[in-house]
N, C-alpha and C positions, 0 to 999 in steps of 0.2 A: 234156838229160835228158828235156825234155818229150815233145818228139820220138821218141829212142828205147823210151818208154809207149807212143806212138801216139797222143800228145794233140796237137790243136792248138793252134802257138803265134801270140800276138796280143799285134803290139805296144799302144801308147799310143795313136795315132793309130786303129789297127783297134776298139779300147774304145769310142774315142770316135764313132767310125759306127755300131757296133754300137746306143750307147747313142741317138744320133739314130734311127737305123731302130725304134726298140724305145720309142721318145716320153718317152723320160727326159729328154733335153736337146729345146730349140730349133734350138738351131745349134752346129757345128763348129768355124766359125772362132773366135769369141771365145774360145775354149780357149785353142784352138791358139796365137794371136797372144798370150796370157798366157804360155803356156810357156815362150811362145819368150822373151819377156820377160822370165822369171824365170831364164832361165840355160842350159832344155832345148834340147838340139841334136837337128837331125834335117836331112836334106837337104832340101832346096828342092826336090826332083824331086816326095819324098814327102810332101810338105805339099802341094803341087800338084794331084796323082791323090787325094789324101782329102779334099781341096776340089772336085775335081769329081765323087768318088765321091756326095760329101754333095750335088752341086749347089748349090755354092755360090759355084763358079766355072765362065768358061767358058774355053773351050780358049786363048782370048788374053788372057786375065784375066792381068796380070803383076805383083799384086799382094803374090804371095808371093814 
């Protein structure tokens, strides 16, 4: 639906760079590694590329 408005859509992960770029949080991962914690799913490609969007990983980083 969002889409068809012409809004952009943002997942959980995109919030949460957003909200690092924008100095509301410190860091990324600590979320992220809760989420996942608490039950949220998401692929491992895409936790991945939002850890090195954040710079909080590097490209051999294999900790996600």
């Amino acid at each position: 639906m969002a889409a068809a408005l012409g809004l952009s859509v943002v997942g959980t992960l995109g919030v949460l760079l957003a909200a690092k770029r924008t100095g509301h949080i410190a860091d990324v991962r600590p979320l992220v590694d809760e989420l996942l914690r608490q039950g949220f799913w998401v692929a491992p490609r895409l936790v991945k590329q939002a850890l090195l969007a954040a710079a909080e990983e590097g490209p051999d980083d294999s900790r996600s």
